[in-house]
Every structure is written in structure tokens, then in C-alpha cells.
N, CA, C and O atoms as a GROMACS GRO file, in nm:
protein
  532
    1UNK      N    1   5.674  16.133  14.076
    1UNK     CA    2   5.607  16.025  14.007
    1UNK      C    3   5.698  15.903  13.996
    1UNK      O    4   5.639  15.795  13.996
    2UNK      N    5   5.846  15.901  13.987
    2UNK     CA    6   5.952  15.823  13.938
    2UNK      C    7   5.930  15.718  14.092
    2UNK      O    8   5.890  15.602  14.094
    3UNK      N    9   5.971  15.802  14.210
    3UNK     CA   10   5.951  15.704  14.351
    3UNK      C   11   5.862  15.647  14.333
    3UNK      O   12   5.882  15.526  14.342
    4UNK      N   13   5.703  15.691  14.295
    4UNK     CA   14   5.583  15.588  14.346
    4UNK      C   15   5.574  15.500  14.251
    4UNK      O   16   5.487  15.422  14.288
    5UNK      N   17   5.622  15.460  14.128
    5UNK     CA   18   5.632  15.373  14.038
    5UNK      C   19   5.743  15.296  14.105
    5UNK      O   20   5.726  15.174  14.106
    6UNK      N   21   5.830  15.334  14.149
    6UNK     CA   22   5.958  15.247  14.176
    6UNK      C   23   5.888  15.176  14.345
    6UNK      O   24   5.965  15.092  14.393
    7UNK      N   25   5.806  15.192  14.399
    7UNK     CA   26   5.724  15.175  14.562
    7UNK      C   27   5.652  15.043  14.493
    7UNK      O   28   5.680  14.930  14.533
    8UNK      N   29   5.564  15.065  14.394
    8UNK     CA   30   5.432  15.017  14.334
    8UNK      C   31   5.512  14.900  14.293
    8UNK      O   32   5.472  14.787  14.320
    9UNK      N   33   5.652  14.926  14.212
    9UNK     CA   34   5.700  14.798  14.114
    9UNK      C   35   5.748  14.683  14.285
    9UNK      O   36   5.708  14.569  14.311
   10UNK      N   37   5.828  14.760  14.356
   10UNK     CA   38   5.885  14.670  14.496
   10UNK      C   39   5.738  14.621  14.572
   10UNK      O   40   5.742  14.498  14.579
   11UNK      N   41   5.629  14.664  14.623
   11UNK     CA   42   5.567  14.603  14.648
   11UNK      C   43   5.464  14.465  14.544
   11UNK      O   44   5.413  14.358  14.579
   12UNK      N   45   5.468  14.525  14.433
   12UNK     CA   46   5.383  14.437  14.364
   12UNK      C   47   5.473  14.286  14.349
   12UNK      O   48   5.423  14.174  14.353
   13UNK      N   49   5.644  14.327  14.326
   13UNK     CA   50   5.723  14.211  14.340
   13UNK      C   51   5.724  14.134  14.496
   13UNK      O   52   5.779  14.024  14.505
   14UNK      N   53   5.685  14.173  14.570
   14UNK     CA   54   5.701  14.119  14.704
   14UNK      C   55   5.534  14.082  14.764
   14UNK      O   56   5.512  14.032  14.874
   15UNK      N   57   5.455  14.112  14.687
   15UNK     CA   58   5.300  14.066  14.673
   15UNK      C   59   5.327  13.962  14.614
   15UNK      O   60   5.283  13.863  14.672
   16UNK      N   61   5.389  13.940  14.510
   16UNK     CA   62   5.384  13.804  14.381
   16UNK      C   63   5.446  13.692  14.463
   16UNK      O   64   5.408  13.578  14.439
   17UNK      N   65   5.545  13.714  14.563
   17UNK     CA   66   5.660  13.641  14.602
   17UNK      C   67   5.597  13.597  14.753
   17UNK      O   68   5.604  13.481  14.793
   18UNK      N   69   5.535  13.706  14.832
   18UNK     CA   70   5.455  13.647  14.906
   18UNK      C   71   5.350  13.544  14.870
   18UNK      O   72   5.339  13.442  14.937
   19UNK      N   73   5.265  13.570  14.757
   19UNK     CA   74   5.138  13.464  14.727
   19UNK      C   75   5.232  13.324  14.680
   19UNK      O   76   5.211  13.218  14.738
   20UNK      N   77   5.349  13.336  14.557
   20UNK     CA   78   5.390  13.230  14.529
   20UNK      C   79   5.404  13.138  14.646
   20UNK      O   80   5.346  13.031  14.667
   21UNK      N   81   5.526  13.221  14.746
   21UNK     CA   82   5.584  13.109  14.830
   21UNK      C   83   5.472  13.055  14.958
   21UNK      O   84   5.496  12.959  15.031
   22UNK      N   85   5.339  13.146  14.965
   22UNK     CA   86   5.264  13.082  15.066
   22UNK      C   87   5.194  13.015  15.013
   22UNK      O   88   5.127  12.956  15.098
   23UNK      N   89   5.157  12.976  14.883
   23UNK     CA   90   5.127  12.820  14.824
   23UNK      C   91   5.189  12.720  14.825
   23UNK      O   92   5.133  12.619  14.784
   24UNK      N   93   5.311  12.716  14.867
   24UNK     CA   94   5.424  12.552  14.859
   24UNK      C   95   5.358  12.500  15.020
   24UNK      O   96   5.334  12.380  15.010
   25UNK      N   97   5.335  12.534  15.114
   25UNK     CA   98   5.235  12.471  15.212
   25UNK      C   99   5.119  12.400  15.168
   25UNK      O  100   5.111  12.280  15.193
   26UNK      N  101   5.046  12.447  15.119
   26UNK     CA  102   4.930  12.442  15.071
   26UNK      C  103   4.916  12.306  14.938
   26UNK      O  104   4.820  12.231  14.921
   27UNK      N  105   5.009  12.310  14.884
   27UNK     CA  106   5.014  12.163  14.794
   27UNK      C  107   4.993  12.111  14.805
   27UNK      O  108   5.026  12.113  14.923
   28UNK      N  109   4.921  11.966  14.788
   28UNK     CA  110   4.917  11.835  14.837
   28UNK      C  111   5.014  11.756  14.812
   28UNK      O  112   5.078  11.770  14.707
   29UNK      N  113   5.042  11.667  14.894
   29UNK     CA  114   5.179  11.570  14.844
   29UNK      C  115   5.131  11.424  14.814
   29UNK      O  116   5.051  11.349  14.871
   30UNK      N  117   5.193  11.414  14.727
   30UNK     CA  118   5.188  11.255  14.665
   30UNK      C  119   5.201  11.173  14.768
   30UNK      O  120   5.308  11.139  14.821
   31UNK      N  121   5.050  11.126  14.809
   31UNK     CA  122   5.093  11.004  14.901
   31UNK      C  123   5.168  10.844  14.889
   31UNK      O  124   5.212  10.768  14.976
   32UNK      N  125   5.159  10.830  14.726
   32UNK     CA  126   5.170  10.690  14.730
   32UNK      C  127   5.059  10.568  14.761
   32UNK      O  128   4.947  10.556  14.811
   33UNK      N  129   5.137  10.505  14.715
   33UNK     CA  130   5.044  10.349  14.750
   33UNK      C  131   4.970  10.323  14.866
   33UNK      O  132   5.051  10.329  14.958
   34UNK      N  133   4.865  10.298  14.909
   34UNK     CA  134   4.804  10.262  15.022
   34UNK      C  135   4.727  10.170  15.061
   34UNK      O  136   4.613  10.214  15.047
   35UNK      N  137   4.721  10.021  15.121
   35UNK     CA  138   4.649   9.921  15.093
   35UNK      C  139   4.458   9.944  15.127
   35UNK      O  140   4.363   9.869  15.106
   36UNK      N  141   4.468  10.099  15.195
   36UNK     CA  142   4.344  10.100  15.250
   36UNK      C  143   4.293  10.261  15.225
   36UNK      O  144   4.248  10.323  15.321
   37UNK      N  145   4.302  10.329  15.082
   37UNK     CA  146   4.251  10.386  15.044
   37UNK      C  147   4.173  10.348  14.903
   37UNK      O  148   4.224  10.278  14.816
   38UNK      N  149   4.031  10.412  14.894
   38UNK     CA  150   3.931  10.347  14.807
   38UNK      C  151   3.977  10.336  14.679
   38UNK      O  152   3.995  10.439  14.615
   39UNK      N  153   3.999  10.227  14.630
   39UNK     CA  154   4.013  10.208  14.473
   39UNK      C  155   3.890  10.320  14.416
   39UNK      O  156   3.939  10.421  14.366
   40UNK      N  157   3.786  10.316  14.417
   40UNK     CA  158   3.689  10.410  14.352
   40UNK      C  159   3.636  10.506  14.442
   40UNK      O  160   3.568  10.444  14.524
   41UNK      N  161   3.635  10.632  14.468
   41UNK     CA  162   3.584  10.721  14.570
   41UNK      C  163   3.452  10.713  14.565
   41UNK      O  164   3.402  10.714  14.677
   42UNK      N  165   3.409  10.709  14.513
   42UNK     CA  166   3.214  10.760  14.433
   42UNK      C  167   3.152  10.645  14.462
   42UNK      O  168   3.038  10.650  14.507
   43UNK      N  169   3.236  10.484  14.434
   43UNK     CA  170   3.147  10.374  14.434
   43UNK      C  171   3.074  10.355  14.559
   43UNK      O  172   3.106  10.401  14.668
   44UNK      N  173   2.943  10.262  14.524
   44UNK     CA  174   2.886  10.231  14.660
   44UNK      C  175   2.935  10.127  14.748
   44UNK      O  176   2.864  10.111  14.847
   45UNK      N  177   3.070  10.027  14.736
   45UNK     CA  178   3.125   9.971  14.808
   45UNK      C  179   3.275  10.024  14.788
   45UNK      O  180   3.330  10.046  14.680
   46UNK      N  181   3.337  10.042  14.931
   46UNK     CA  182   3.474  10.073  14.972
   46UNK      C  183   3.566   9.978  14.934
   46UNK      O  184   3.632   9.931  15.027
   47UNK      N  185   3.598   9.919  14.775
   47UNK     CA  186   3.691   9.866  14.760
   47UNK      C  187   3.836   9.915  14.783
   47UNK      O  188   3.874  10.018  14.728
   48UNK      N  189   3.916   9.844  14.865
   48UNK     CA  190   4.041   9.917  14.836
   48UNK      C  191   4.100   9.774  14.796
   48UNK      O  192   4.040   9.668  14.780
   49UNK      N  193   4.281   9.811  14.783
   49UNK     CA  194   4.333   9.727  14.678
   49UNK      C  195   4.360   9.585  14.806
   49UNK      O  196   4.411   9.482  14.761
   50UNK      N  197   4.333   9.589  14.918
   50UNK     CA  198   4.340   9.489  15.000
   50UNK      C  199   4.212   9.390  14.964
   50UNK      O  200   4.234   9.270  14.949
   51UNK      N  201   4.099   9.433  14.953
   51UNK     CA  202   3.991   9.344  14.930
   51UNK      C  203   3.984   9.319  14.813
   51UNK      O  204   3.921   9.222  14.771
   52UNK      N  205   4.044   9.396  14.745
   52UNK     CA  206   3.988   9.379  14.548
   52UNK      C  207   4.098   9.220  14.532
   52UNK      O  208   4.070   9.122  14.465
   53UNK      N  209   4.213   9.239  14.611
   53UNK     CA  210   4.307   9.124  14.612
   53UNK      C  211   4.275   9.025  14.693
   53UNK      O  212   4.357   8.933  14.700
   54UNK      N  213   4.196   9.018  14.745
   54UNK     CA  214   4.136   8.888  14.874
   54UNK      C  215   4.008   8.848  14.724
   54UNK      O  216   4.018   8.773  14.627
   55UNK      N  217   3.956   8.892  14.746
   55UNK     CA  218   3.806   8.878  14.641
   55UNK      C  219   3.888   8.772  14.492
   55UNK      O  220   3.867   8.651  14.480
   56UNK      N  221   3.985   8.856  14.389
   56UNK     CA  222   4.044   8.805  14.310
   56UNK      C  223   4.059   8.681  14.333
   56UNK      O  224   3.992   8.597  14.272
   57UNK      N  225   4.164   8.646  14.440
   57UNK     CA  226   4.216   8.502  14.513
   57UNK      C  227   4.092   8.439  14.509
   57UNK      O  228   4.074   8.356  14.420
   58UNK      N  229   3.999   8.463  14.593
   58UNK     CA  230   3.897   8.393  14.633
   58UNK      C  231   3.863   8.304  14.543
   58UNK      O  232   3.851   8.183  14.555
   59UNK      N  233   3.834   8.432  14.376
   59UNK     CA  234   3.761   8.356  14.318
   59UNK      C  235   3.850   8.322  14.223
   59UNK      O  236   3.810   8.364  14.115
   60UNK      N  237   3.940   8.270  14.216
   60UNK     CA  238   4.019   8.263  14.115
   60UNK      C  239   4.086   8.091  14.191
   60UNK      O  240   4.137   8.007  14.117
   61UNK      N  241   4.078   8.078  14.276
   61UNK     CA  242   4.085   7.964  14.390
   61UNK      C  243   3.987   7.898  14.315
   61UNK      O  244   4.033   7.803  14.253
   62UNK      N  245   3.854   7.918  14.298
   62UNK     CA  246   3.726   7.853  14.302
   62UNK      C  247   3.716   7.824  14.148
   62UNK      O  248   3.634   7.745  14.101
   63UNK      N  249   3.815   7.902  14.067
   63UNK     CA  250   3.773   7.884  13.911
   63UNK      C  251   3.872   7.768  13.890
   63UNK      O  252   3.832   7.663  13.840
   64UNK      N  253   4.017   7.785  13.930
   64UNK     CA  254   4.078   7.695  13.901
   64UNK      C  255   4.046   7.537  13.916
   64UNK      O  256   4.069   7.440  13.844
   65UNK      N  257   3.977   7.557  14.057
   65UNK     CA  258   3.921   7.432  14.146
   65UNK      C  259   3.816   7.326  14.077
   65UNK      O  260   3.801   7.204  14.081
   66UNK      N  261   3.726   7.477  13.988
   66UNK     CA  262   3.636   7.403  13.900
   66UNK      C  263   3.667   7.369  13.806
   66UNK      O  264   3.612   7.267  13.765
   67UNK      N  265   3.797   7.448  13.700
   67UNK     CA  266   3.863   7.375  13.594
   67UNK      C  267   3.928   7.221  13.613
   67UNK      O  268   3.936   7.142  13.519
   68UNK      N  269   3.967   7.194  13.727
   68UNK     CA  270   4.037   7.130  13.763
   68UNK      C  271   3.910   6.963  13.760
   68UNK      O  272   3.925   6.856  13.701
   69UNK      N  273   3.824   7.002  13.829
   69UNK     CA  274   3.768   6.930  13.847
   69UNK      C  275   3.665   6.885  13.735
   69UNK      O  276   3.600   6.781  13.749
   70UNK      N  277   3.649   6.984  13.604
   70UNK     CA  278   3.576   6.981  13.492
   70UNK      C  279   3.650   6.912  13.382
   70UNK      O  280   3.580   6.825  13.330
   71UNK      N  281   3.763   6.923  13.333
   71UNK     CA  282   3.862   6.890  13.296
   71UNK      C  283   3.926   6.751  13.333
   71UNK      O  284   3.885   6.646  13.284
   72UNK      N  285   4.026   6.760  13.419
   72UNK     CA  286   4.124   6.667  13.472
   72UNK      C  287   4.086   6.505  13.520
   72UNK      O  288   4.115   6.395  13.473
   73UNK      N  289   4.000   6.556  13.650
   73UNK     CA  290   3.943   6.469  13.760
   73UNK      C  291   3.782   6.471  13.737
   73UNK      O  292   3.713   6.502  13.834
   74UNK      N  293   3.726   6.442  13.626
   74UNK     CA  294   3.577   6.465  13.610
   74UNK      C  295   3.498   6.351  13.679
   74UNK      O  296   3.375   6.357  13.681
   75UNK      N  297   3.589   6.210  13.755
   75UNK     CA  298   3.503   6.192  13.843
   75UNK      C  299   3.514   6.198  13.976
   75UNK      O  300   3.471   6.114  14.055
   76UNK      N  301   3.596   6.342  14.014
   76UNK     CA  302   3.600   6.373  14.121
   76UNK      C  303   3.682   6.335  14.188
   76UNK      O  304   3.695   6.213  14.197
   77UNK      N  305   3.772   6.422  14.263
   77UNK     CA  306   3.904   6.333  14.317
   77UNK      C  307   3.920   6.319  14.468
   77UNK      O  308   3.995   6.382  14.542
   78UNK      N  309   3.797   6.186  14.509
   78UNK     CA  310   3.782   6.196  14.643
   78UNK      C  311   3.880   6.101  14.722
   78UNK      O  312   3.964   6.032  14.662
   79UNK      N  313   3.871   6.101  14.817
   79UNK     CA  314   3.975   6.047  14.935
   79UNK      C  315   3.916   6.058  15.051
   79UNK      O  316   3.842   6.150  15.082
   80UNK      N  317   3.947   5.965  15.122
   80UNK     CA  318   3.965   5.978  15.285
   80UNK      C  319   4.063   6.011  15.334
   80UNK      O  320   4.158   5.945  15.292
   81UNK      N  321   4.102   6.120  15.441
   81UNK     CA  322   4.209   6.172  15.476
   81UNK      C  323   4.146   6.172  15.631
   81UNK      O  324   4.035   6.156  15.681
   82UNK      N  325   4.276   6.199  15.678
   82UNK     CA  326   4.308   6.157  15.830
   82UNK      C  327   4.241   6.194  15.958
   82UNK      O  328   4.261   6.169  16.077
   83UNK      N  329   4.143   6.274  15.880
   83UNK     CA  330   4.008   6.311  15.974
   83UNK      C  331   3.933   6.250  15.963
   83UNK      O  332   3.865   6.244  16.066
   84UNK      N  333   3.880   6.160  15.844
   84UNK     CA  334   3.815   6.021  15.814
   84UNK      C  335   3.706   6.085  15.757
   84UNK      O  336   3.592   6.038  15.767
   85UNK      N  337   3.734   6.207  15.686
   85UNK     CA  338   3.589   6.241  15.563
   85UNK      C  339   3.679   6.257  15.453
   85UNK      O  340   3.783   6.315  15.425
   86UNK      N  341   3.591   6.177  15.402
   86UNK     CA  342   3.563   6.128  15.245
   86UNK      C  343   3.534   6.316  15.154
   86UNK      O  344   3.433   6.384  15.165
   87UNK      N  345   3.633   6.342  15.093
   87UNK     CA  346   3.667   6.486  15.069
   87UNK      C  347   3.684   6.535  14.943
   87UNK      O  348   3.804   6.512  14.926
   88UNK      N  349   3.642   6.592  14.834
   88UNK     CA  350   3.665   6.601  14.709
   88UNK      C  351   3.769   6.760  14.691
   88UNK      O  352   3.769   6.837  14.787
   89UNK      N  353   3.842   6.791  14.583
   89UNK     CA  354   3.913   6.934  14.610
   89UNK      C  355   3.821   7.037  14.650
   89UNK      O  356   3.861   7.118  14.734
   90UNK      N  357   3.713   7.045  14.607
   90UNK     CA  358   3.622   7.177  14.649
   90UNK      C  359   3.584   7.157  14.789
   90UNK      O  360   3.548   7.258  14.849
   91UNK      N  361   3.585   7.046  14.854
   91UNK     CA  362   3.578   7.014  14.967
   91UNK      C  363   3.687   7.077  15.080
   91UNK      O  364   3.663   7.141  15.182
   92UNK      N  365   3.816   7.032  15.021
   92UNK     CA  366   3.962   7.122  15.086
   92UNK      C  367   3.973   7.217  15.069
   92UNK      O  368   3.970   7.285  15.171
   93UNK      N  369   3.989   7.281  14.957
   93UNK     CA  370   3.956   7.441  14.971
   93UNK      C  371   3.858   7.518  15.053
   93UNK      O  372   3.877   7.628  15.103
   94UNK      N  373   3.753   7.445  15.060
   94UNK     CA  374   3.616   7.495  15.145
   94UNK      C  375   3.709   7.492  15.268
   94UNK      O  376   3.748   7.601  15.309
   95UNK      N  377   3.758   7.361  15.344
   95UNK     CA  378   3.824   7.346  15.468
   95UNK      C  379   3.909   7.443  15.495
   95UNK      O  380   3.898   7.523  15.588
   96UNK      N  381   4.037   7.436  15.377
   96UNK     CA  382   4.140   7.553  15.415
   96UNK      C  383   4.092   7.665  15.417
   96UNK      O  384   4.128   7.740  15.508
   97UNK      N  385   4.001   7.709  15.321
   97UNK     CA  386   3.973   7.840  15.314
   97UNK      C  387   3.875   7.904  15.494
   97UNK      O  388   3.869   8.018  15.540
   98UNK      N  389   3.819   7.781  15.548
   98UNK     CA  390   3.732   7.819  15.644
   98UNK      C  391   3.869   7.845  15.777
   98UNK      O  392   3.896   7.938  15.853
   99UNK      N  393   3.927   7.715  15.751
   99UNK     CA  394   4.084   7.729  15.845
   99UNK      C  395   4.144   7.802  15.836
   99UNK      O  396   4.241   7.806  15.912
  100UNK      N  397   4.124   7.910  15.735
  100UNK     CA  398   4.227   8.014  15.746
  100UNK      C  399   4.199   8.123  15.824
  100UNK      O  400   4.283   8.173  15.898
  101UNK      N  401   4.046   8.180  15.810
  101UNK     CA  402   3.980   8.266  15.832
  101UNK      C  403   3.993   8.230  16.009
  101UNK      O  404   4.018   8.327  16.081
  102UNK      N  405   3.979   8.115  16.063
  102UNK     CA  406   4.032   8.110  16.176
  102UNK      C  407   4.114   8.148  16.246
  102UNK      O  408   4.086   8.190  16.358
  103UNK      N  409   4.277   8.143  16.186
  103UNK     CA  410   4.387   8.159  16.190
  103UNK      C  411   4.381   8.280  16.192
  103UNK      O  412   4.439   8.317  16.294
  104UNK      N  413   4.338   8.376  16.127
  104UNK     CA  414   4.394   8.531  16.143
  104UNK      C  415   4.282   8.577  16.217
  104UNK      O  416   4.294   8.688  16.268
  105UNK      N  417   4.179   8.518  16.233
  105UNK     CA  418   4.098   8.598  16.386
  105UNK      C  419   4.164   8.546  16.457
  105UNK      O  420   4.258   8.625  16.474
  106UNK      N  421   4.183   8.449  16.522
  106UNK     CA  422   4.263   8.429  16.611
  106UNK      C  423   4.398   8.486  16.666
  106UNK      O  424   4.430   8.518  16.781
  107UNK      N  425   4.469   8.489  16.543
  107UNK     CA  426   4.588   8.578  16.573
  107UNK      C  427   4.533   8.733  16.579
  107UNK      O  428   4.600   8.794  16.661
  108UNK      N  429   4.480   8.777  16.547
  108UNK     CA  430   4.380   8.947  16.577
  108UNK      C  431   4.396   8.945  16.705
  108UNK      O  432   4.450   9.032  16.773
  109UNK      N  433   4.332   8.811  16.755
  109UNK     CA  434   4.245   8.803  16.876
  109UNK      C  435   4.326   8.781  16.988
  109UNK      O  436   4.283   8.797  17.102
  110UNK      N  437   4.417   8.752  16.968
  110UNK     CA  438   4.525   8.719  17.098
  110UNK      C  439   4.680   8.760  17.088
  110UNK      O  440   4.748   8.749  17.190
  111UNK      N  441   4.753   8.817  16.941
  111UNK     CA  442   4.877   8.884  16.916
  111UNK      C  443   4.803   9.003  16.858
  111UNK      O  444   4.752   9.059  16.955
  112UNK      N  445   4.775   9.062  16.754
  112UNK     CA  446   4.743   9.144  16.692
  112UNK      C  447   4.836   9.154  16.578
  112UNK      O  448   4.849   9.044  16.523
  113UNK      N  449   4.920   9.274  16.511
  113UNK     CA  450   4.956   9.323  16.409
  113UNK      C  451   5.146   9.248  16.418
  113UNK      O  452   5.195   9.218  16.527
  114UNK      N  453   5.214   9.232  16.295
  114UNK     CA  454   5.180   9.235  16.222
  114UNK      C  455   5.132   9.080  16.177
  114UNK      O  456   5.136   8.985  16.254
  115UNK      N  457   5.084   9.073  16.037
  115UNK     CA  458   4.986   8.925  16.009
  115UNK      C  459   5.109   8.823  15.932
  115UNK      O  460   5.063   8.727  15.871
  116UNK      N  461   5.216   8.835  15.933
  116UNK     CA  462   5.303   8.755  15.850
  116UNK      C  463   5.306   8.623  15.880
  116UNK      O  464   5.283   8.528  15.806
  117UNK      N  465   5.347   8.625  16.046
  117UNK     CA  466   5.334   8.515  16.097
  117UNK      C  467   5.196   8.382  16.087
  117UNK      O  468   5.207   8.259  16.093
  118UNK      N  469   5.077   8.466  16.071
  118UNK     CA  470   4.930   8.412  16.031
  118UNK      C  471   4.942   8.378  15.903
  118UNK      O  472   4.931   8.255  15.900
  119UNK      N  473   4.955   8.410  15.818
  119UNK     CA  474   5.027   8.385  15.688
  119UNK      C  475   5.087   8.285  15.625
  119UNK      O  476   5.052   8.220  15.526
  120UNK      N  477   5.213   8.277  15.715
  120UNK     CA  478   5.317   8.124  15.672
  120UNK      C  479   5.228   8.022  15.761
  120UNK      O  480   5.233   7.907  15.718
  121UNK      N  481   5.146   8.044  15.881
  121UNK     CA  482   5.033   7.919  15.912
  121UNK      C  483   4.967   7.883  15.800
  121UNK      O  484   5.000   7.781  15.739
  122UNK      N  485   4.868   7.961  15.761
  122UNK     CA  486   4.742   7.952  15.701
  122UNK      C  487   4.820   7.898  15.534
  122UNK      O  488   4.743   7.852  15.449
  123UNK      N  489   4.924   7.907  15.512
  123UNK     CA  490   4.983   7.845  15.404
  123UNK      C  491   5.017   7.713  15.442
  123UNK      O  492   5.014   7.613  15.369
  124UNK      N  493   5.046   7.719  15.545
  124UNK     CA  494   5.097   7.579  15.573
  124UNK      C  495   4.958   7.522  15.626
  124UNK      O  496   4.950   7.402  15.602
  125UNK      N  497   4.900   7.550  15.659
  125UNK     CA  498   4.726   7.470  15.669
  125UNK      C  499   4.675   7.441  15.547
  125UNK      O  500   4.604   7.344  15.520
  126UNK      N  501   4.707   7.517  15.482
  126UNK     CA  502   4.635   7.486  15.304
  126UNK      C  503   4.681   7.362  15.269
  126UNK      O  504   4.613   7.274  15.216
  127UNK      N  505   4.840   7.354  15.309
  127UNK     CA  506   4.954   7.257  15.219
  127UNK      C  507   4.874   7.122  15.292
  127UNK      O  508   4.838   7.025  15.226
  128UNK      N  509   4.853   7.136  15.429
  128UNK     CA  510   4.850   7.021  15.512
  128UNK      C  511   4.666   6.953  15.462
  128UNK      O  512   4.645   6.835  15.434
  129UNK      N  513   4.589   7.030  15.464
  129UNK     CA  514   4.431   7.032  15.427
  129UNK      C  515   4.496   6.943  15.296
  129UNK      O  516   4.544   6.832  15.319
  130UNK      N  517   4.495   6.995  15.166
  130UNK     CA  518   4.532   6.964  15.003
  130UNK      C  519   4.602   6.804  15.020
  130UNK      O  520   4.584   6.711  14.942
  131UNK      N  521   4.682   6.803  15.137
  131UNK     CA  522   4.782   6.687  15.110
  131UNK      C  523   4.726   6.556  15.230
  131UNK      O  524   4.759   6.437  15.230
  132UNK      N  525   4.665   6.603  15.292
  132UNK     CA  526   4.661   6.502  15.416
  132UNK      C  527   4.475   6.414  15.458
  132UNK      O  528   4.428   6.310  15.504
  133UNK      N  529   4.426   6.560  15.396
  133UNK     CA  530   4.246   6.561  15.484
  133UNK      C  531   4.187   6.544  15.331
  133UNK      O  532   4.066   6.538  15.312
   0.00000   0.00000   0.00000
């Protein structure tokens, strides 16, 4: 009786030790940050933190633009600039913002990855739009 208790105790320890250690595979690992996994799984649009941060900008561009213009410059702060239209700020933003969207299809479209370089353009198109057009 003493052996098969002493059989029963070595296998049941080497059952426990088998199941433990063939779960450390099986874990999932902390992926971390990802610009293109869904902020909400369940929702009916695929926000991830890349668009939730384009969207923000967008409209946060457009609030300032209107404070700006509600406030500050309430009769509008138009100009002729060097394209020869007569242009108010919501006007340049409209421009840069359409010029930008250019800029990185374009660079998609003929370099591809990565977008940094599209970037310091489309900043410097904003600066040039705001200051010049």
C-alpha cells in the first residue's frame, strides 16, 4: 500500500507540473500600444487611436478657427494673397487642410511608408497657406 501512495503522490506532482508549465505558452502577452487596434471592439465604427486623433485635430482646427473669428476678427480677416483670392481664415484652413490631404496621397502614391517626410510638407503648406494665400 506504502509504494502505490508514494506512485500516486510522484505522478499527481508531475500531472500538476505538467498542466502548470504547459500554460506559460498559452498566455497572452501584453501587446502594448498600437495605432491601429480598435479603441472600442463592440462599436459600430473602427475607431482606433489614429483616427480618434485626426478627427480631434480636425475639429478642434475648426473650433479654434471659429473662436477666432467670433471673438477677435468679427469682421473677418480677409486678404488677398498671392493666388489673388480674396480669403478669410476658414478659407485657409479649408485650403491647407484640402493641400494636405494631397500631400500624403501623393506621397502613398509614388514613395509610400514612412509619412514623416509628408508631414514636415504639409506643415510647411499650412505655414505657407496661413501666411501668404
Amino acid at each position: 500500500m506504502r509504494p502505490l501512495i508514494l506512485i500516486f503522490a510522484l505522478l499527481h506532482t508531475n500531472a500538476a507540473l505538467a498542466q502548470g508549465w504547459g500554460n506559460v505558452a498559452k498566455q497572452q502577452e501584453d501587446k502594448g500600444f498600437s495605432w491601429t487596434d480598435p479603441l472600442w471592439p463592440s462599436f459600430w465604427m473602427a475607431w482606433t487611436p489614429a483616427t480618434f486623433a485626426l478627427f480631434c485635430g480636425l475639429f478642434g482646427a475648426i473650433a479654434v478657427i471659429g473662436i477666432l473669428e467670433g471673438v477677435r476678427y468679427r469682421d473677418g480677416l480677409e486678404r488677398k494673397g498671392i493666388l489673388g483670392l480674396t480669403t478669410t481664415l476658414g478659407d485657409r484652413l479649408f485650403i491647407s487642410l484640402l493641400g494636405t490631404a494631397y500631400i500624403f496621397l501623393a506621397w502613398l502614391g509614388l514613395v509610400g511608408q514612412p509619412l514623416w517626410w509628408p508631414l514636415a510638407i504639409a506643415v510647411a503648406w499650412g505655414i505657407f497657406v496661413f501666411r501668404k494665400v
